[in-house]
VEXDREN-2710 file (C-alpha; in Angstrom, 1 decimal):
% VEXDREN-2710
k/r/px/py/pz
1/UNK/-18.3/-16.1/12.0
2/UNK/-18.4/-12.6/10.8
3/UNK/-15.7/-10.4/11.0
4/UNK/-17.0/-6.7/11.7
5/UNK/-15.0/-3.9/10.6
6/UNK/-13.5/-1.9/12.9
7/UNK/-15.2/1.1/14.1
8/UNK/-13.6/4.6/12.0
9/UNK/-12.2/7.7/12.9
10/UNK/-10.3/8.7/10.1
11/UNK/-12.3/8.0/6.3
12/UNK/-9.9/8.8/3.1
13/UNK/-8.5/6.5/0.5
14/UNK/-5.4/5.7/0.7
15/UNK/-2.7/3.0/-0.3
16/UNK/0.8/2.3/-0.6
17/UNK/3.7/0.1/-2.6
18/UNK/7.2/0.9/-3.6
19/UNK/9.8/-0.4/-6.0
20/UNK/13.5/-0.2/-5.5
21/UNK/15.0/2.9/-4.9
22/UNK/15.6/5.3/-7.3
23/UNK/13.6/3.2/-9.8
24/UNK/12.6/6.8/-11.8
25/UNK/13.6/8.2/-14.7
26/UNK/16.1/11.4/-14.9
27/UNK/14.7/12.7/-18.4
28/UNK/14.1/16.4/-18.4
29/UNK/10.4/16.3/-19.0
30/UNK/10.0/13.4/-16.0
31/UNK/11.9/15.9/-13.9
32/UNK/9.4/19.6/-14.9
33/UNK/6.4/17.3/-14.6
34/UNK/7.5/16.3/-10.5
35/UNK/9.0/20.6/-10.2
36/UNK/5.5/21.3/-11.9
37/UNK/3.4/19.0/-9.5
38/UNK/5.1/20.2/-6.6
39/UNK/4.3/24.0/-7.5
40/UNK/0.5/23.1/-7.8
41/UNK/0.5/21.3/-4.5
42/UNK/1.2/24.7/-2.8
43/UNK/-1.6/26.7/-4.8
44/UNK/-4.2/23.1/-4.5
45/UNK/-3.2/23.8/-0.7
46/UNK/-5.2/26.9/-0.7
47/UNK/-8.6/25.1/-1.5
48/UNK/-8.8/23.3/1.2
49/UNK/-9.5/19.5/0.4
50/UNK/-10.5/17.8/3.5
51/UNK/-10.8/14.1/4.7
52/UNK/-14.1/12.5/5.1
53/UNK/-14.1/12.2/9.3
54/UNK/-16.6/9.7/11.2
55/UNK/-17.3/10.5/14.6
56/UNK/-17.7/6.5/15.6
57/UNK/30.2/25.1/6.4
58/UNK/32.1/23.2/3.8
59/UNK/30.9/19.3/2.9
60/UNK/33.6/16.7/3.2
61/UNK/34.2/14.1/0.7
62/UNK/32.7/11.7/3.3
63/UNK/29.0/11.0/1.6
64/UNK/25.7/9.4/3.7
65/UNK/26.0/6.4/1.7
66/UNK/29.6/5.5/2.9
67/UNK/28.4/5.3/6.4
68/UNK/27.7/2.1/7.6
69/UNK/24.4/0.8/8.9
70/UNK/23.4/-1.8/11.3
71/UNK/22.5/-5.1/10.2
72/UNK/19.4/-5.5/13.0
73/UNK/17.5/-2.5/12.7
74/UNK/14.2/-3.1/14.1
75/UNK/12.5/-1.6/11.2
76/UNK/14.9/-1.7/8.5
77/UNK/13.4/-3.5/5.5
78/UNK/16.1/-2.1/2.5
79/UNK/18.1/-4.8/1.0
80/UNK/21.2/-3.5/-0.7
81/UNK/22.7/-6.9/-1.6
82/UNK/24.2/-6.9/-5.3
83/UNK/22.8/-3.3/-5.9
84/UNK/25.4/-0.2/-6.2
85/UNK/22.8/2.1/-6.7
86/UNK/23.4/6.3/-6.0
87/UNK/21.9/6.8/-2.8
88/UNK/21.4/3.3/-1.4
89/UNK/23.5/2.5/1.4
90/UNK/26.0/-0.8/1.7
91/UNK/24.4/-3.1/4.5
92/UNK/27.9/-3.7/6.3
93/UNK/28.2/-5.7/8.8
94/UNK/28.7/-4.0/12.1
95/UNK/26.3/-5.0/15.3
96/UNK/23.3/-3.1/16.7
97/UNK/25.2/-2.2/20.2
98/UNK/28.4/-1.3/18.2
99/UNK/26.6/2.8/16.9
100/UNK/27.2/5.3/18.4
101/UNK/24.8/7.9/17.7
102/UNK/26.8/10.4/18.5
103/UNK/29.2/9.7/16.8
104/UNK/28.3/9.4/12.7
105/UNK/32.0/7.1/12.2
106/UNK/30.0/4.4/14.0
107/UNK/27.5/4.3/11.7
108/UNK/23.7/4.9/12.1
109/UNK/20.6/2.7/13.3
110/UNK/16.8/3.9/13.9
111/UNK/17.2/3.7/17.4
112/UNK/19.2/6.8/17.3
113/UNK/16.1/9.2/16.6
114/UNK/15.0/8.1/20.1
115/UNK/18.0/7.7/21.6
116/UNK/19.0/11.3/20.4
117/UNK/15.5/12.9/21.2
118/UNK/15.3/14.2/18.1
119/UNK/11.4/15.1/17.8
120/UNK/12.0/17.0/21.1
121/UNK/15.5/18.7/19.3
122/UNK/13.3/19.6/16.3
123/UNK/10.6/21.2/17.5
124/UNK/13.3/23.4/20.0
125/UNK/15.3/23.9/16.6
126/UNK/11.8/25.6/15.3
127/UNK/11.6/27.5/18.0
128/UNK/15.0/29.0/18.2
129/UNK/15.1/29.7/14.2
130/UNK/13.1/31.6/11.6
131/UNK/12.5/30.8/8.0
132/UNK/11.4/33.0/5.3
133/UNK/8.0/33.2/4.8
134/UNK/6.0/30.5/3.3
135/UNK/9.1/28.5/2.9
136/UNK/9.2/24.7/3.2
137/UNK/10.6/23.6/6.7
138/UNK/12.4/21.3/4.9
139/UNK/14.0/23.9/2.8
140/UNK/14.2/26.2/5.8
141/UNK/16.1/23.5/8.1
142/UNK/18.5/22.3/4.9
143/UNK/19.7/26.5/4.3
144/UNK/20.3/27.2/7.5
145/UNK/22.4/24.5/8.2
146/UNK/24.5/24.2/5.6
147/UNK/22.3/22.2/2.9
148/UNK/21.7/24.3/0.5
149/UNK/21.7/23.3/-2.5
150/UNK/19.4/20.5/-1.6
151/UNK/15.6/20.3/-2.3
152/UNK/13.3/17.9/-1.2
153/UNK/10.2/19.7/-1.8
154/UNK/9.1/17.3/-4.1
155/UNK/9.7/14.5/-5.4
156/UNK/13.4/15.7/-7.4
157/UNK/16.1/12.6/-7.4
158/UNK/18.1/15.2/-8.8
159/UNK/18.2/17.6/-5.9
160/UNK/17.2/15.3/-3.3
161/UNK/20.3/13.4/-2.6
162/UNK/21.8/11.9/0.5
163/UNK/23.5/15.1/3.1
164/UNK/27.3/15.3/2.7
165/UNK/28.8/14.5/6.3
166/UNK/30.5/18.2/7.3
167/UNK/33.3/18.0/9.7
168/UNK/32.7/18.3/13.5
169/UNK/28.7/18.3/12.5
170/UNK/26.3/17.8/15.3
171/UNK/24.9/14.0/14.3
172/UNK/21.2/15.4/15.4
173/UNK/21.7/18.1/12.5
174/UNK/22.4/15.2/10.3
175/UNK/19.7/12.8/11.3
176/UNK/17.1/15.3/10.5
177/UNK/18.2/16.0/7.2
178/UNK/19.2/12.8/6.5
179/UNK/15.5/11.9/6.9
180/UNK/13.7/14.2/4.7
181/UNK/16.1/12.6/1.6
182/UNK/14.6/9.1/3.1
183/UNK/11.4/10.1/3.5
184/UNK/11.3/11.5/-0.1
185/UNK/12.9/8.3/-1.2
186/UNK/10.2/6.2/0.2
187/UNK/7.2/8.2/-1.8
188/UNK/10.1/8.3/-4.7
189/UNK/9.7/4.8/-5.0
190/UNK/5.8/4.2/-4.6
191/UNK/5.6/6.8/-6.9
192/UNK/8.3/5.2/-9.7
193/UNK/6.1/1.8/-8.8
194/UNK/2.5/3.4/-9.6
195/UNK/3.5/4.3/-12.7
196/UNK/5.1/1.2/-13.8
197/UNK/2.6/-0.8/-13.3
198/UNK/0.8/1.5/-15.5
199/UNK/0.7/-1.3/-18.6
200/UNK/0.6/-4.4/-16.6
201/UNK/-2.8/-2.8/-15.3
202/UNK/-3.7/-2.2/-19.6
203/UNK/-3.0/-5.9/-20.2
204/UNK/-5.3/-7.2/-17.1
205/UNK/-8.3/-4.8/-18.3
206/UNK/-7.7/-6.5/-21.6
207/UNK/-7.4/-10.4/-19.8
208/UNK/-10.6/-10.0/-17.5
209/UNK/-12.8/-8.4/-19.6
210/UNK/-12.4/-11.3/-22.4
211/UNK/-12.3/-14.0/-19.3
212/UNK/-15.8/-12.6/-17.9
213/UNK/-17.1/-10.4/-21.3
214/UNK/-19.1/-7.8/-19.0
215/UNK/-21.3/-5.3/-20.7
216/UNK/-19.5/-2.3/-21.9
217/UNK/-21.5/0.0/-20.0
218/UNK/-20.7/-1.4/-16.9
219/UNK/-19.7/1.1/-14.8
220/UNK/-17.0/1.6/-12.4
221/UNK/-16.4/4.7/-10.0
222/UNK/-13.6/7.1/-10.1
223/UNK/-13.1/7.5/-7.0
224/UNK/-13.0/4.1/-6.2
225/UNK/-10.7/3.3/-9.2
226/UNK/-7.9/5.7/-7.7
227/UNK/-7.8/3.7/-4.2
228/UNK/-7.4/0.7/-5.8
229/UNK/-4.6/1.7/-8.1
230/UNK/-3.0/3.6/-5.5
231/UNK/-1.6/0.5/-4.0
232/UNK/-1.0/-1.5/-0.8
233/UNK/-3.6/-0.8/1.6
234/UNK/-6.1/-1.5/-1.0
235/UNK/-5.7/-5.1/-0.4
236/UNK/-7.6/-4.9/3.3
237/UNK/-4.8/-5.8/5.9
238/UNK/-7.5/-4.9/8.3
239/UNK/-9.4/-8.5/7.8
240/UNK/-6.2/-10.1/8.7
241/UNK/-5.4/-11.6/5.5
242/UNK/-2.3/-13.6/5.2
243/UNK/-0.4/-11.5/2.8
244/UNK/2.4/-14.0/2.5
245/UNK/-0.5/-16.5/0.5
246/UNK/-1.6/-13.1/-1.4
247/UNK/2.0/-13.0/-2.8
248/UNK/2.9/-17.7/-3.7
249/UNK/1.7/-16.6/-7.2
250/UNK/3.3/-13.4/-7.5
251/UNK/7.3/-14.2/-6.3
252/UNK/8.9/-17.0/-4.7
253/UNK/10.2/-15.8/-1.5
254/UNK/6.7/-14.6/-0.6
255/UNK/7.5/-14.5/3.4
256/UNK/9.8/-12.7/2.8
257/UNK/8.2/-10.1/1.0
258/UNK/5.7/-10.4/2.9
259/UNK/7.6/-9.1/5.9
260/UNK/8.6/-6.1/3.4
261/UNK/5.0/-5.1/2.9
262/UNK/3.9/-5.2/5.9
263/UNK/7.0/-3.4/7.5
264/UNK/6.3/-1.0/4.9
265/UNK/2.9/-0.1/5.6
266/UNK/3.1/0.9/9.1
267/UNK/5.2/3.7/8.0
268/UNK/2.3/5.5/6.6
269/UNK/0.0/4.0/8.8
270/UNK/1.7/5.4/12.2
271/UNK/2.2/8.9/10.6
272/UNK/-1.6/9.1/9.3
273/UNK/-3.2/7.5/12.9
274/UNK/-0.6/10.0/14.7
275/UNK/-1.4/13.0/12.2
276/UNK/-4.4/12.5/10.2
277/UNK/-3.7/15.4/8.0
278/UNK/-0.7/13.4/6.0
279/UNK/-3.6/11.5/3.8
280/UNK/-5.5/14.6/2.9
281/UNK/-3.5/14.9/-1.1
282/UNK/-3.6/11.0/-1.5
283/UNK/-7.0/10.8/-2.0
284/UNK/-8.5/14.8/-1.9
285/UNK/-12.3/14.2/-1.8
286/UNK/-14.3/16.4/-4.3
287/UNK/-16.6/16.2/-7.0
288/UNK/-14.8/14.3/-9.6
289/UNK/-14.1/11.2/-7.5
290/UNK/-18.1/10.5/-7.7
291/UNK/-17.7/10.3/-11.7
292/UNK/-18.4/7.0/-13.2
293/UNK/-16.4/5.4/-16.4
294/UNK/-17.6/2.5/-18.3
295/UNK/-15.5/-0.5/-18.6
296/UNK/-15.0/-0.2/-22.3
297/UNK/-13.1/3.1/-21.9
298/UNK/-11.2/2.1/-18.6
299/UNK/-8.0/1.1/-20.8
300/UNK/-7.7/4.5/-22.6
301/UNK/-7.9/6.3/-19.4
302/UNK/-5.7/4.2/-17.2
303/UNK/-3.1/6.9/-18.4
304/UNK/-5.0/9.9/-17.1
305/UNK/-5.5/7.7/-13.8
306/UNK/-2.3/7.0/-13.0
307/UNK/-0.9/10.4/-13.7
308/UNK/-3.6/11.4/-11.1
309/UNK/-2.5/8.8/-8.7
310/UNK/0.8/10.3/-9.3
311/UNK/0.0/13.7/-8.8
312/UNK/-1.4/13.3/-5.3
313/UNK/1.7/11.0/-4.0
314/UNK/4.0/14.5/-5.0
315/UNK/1.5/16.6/-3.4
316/UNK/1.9/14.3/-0.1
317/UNK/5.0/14.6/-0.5
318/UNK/5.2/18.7/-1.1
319/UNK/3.0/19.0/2.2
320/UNK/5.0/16.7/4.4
321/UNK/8.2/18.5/3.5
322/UNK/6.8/22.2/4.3
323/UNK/4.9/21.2/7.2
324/UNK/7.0/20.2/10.5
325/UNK/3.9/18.6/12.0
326/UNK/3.3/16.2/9.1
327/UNK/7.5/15.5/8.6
328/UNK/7.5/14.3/12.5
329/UNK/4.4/12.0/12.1
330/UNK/7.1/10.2/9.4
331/UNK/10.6/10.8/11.0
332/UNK/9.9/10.0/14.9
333/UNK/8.7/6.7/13.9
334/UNK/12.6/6.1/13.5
335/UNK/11.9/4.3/10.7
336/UNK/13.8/6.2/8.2
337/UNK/16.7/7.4/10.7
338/UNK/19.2/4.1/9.3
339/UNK/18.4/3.9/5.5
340/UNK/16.0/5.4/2.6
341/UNK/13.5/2.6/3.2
342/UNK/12.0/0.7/0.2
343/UNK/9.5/-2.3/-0.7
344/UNK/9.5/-4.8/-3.3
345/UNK/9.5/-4.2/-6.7
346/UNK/5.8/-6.2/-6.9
347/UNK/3.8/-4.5/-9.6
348/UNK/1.4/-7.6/-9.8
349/UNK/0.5/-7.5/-6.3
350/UNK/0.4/-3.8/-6.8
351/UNK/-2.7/-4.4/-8.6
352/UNK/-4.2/-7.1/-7.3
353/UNK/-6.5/-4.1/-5.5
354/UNK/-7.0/-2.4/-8.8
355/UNK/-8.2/-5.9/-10.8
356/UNK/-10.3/-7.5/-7.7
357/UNK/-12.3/-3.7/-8.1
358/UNK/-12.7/-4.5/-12.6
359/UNK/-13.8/-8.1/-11.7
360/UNK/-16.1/-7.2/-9.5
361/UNK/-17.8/-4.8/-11.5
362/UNK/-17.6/-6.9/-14.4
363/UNK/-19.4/-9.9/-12.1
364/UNK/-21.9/-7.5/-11.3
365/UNK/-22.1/-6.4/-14.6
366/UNK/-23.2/-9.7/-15.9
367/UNK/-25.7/-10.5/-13.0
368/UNK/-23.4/-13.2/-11.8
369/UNK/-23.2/-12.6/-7.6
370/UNK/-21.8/-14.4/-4.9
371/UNK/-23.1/-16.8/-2.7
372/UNK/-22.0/-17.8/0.9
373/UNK/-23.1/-21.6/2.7
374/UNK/-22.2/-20.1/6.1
375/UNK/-20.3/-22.7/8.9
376/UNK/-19.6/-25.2/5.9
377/UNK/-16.7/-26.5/4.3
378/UNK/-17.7/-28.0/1.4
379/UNK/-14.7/-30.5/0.7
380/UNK/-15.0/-32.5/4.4
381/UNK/-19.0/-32.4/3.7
382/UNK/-18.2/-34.6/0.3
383/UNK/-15.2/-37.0/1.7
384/UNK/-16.3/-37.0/5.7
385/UNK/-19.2/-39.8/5.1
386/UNK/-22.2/-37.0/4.5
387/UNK/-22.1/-38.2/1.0
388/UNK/-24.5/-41.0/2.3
389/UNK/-27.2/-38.7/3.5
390/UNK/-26.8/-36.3/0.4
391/UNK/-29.3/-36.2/-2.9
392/UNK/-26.7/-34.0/-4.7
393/UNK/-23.1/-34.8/-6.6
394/UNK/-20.3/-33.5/-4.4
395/UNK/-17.5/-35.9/-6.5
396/UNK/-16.0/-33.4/-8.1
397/UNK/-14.6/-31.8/-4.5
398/UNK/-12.1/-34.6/-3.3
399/UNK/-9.6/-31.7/-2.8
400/UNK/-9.0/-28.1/-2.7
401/UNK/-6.6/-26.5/-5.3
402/UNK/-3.9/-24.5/-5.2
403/UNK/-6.2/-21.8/-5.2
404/UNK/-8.6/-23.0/-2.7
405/UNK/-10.9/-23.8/-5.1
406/UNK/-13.0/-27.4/-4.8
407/UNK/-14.9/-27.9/-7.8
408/UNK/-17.3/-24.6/-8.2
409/UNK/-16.4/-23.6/-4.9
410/UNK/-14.1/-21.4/-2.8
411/UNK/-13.4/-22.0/1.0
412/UNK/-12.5/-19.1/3.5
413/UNK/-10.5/-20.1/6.1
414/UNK/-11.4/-16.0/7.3
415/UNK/-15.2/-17.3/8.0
416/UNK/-15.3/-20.9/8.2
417/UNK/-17.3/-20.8/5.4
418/UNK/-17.8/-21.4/1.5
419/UNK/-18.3/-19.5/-1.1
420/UNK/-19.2/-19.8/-4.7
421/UNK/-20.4/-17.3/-8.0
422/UNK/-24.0/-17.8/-9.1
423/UNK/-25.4/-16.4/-12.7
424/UNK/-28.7/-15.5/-12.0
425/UNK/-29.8/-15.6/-15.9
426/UNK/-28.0/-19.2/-16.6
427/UNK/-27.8/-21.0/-12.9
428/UNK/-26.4/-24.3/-14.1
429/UNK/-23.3/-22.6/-15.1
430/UNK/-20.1/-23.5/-12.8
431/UNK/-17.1/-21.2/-12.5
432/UNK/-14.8/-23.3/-10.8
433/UNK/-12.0/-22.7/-13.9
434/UNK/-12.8/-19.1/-13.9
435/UNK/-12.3/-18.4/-9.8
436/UNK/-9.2/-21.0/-10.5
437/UNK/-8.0/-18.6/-13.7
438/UNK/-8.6/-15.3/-11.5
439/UNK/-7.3/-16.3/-8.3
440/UNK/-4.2/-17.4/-10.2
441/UNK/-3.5/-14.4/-11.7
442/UNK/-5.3/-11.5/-11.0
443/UNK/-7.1/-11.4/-7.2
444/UNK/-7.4/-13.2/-4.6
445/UNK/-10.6/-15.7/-2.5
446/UNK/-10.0/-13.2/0.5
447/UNK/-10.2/-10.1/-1.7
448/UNK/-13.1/-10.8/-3.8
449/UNK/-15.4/-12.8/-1.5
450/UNK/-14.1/-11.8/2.0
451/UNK/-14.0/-8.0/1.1
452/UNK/-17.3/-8.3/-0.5
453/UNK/-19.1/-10.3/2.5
454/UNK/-17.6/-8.0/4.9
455/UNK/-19.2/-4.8/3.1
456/UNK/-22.2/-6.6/2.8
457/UNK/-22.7/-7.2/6.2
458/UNK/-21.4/-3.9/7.4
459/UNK/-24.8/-2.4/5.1
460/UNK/-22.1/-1.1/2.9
461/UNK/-22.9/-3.0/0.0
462/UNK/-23.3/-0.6/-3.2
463/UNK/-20.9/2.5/-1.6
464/UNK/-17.7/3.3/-3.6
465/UNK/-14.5/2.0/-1.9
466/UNK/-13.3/3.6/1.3
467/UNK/-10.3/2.9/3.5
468/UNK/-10.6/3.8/7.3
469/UNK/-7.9/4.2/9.5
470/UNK/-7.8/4.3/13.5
471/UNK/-5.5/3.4/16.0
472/UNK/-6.2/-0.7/15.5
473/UNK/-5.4/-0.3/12.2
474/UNK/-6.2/0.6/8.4
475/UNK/-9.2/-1.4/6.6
476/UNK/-10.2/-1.1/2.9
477/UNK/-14.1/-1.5/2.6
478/UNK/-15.8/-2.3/-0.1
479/UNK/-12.5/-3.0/-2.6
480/UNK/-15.0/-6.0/-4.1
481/UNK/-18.1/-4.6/-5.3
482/UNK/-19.7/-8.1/-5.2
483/UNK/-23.2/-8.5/-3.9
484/UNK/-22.6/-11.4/-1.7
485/UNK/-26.6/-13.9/-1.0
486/UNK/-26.7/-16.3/2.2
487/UNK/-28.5/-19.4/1.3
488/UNK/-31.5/-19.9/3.7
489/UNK/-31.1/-22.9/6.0
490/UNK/-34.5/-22.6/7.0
491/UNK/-36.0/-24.4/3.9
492/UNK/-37.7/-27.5/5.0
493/UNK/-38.3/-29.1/1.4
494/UNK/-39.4/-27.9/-1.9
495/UNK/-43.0/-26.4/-1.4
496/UNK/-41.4/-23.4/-0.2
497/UNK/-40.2/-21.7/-2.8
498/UNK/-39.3/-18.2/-1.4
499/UNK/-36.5/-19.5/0.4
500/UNK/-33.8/-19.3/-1.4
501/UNK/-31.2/-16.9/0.5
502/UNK/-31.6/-14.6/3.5
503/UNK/-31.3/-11.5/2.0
504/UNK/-33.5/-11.2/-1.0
505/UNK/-36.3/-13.1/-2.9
506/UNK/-35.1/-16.2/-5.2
507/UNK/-34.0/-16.0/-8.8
508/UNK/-36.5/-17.2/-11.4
509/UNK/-35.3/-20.7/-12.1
510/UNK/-35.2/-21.7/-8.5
511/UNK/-36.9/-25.2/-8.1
512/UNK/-38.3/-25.3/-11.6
513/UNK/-38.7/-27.8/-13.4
514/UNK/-35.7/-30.0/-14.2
515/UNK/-34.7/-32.7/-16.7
516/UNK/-36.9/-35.3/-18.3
517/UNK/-38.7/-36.2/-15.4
518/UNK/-42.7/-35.1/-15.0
519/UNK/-43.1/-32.0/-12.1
520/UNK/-45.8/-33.8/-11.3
521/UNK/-45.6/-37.5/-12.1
522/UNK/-46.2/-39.8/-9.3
523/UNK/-44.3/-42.6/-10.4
524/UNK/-40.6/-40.6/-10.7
525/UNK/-39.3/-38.4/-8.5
526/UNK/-39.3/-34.6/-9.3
527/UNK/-36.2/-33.0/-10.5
528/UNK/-35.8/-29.1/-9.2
529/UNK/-33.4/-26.8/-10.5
530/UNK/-30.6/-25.2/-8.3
531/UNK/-28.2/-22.8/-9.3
532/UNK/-24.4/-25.0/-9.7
533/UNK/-23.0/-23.3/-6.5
534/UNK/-26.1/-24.2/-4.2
535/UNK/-25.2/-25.8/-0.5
536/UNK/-28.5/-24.7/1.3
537/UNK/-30.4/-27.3/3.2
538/UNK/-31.9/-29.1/0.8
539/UNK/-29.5/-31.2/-0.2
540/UNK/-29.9/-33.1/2.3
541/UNK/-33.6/-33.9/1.8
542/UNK/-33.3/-37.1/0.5
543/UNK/-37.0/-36.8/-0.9
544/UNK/-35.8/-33.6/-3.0
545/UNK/-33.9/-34.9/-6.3
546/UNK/-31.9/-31.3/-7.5
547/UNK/-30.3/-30.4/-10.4
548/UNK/-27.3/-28.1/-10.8
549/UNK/-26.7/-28.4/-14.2
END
């Protein structure tokens, strides 16, 4: 029942989310930071950051956004309905078969960067032209034909703005630049997104560490902390969640949201499989990222974070913008050839990643783990007539919760299997509110138990968060820092009292004595102590009365 991760070639840490389109500010300091950024990504160029690799004429008044796009676009996931935003472009209605992509009056669909052969047209174009040295191709391409006054060399709204249509224009000439403005967009957005979730993720710091009260000194890694609040592909697409059931408590029309997302991360995923370069500034590996904070400061320093986060989307999208290699892994994807694409405004699910990372630590933290009663379902073991052959209270699970949650316990559809939270220094304590509480509002069952079994039995368990990416996909590892125990279903009864899980040697209250019952008395039977979440084998040894507080 174990679902391996896939084998690695690429290792960096990466996510993704965007808001609406041109959700940032225009404020003059909002605008020197992005210029500022984007002039550091050209000198941070020079030091070489590297991803970890496994071997295993005259403009018309006729703007982009009057042109009409199709309404069936294969990969088109902007919704423009109600918005009249700069730069967004009106969904009209006008079929699939009715562009012409030669001709920009018909309107535009993604098919046409195909269609047009326009990664072939490019890469002739750079042959046939020279730039000024060490000047952005995107900057190069723009001048030369007749776009200069835009720049999209970083992320600038203000100078990044949908290409006038110039009379007579070759539609290729305008495809191309029409896509760096949608590829800056896109990053525009994730970027606008990151940072306004910025006090949402203050508030859940505050909410998680008074729901589990972890030590202050428990310590998260920095490293680890900037996958997770970098975004999407922090919540592991690679186990094959359904991300629809992530999203029922976050918005209504999850499915279709859903959709969104998942449209939305193939964009970066294609261009990183087909060019692994494009991740190296969203997660540059050095010597900070092993630094450690303690969960008492992580609040102050979310600010600091997040600008960091920040930093490296504009650096991405500096380097995809100068480089023609890493601006083709985006635009012959098509997927930016019909609109400025965009993803839901989420910024809760933006951080379920970042908060399933703090509870985990904070679990940890408090010696509380996670425990697995592999090939079981604990619900149909209490109502499917085993009840008669058990010496242990099941009542309590008639029926699993919204959250998937049956009394103390959480069931994985993923593995068949069911998990619950054991505190090794007060094992009678139940947590059935708490998953109920989390899994409500903060994580998710597959993010915090099936991330952390998966790590576990990948002998990752205790290595900062990765994300690896190959050509079956992108997987996050390790996102839950959880140690997750197997209980041993090789305990025969009671006189063994090393078998507690498969993976380590019991905690101390295992089968001591319980209640008011002699240990030894001959006349009553012996009550042993179990921790609350226990579903090993011996609960169904009639002969064995337990306790689980």
């Amino acid at each position: 029942m174990v679902a391996g991760v896939v084998p690695s070639v690429l290792l960096f840490c990466l996510g993704v989310h965007v808001s609406k389109a041109l959700a940032l500010p225009h404020s003059p300091s909002f605008q020197h930071a992005l210029e500022a950024s984007s002039h550091d990504a050209g000198e941070d160029a020079a030091e070489g950051s590297v991803l970890r690799v496994r071997m295993d004429g005259a403009a018309s008044a006729v703007m982009a956004a009057d042109i009409p796009q199709t309404t069936q676009q294969s990969q088109d996931i902007t919704s423009t309905e109600g918005r009249n935003e700069t730069g967004v472009i009106p969904n009209l209605s006008i079929s699939r078969q009715q562009v012409n992509c030669s001709d920009l009056s018909t309107g535009r669909d993604n098919k046409c960067w195909e269609e047009l052969q326009l990664t072939t047209w490019v890469q002739n174009w750079i042959v046939g032209n020279t730039c000024y040295e060490n000047e952005p191709f995107s900057s190069c391409f723009l001048r030369k034909v007749g776009y200069p006054e835009l720049d999209c060399t970083g992320i600038k709204l203000a100078t990044c703005t949908p290409p006038p249509i110039q009379e007579g224009m070759d539609s290729r000439v305008f495809y191309v630049a029409y896509n760096f403005y949608a590829v800056n967009q896109y990053f525009g957005s994730w970027y606008s997104a990151v940072g306004g979730a910025a006090t949402l993720a203050g508030f859940n710091v505050d909410a998680i560490v008074q729901l589990l009260d972890p030590p202050d000194d428990s310590n998260l890694i920095l490293g680890s902390i900037l996958i997770a609040l970098t975004g999407i592909f922090a919540v592991a697409p690679g186990l094959g969640f359904n991300v629809g059931s992530l999203l029922d408590n976050v918005v209504a029309d999850s499915a279709k949201v859903a959709d969104s997302l998942r449209l939305g991360l193939t964009f970066v995923e294609n261009a990183i499989i087909g060019f692994p370069q494009v991740g190296r500034w969203l997660y540059p590996i050095d010597t900070g990222a092993s630094q450690s904070i303690q969960i008492a400061d992580l609040k102050g320093r979310l600010g600091e974070l997040i600008q960091t986060v920040q930093g490296n989307l504009n650096k991405t999208v500096a380097s995809v913008m100068a480089d023609p290699t890493e601006f083709l892994a985006f635009a012959s994807q098509g997927n930016f050839t019909a609109s400025a694409p965009s993803l839901p405004d989420q910024q809760q699910y933006l951080l379920y990643g970042f908060n399933t990372y703090v509870i985990s630590v904070a679990l940890a933290g408090n010696n509380i783990y996670g425990t697995i009663a592999q090939d079981t379902n604990v619900q149909a073991l209490a109502t499917n007539g085993s009840q008669e052959w058990l010496n242990y209270d099941l009542s309590d699970c008639q029926g699993y919760n919204s959250e998937n949650v049956c009394d103390t316990w959480w069931y994985s559809g993923n593995y068949a299997s069911t998990f619950g939270l054991d505190h090794f220094s007060h094992i009678d304590r139940g947590f059935g509110d708490v998953m109920t509480t989390l899994f409500q509002q903060y994580t998710t069952g597959q993010l915090l138990f099936d991330n952390a079994y998966a790590c576990n039995q990948n002998g990752n368990y205790g290595q900062p968060v990765s994300v690896t990416v190959n050509a079956g996909g992108i997987n996050t590892q390790c996102l839950s820092q959880l140690r997750v125990l197997t209980w041993d279903m090789s305990c025969a009864d009671v006189s063994n009292k090393e078998c507690e899980f498969l993976e380590q040697g019991p905690q101390g209250q295992w089968l001591s004595n319980c209640g008011s019952e002699s240990y030894f008395s001959v006349m009553d039977d012996p009550v042993y102590c179990v921790p609350h979440s226990y579903l090993g084998p011996l609960i169904m040894k009639k002969n064995n009365k337990l306790d689980r507080g």
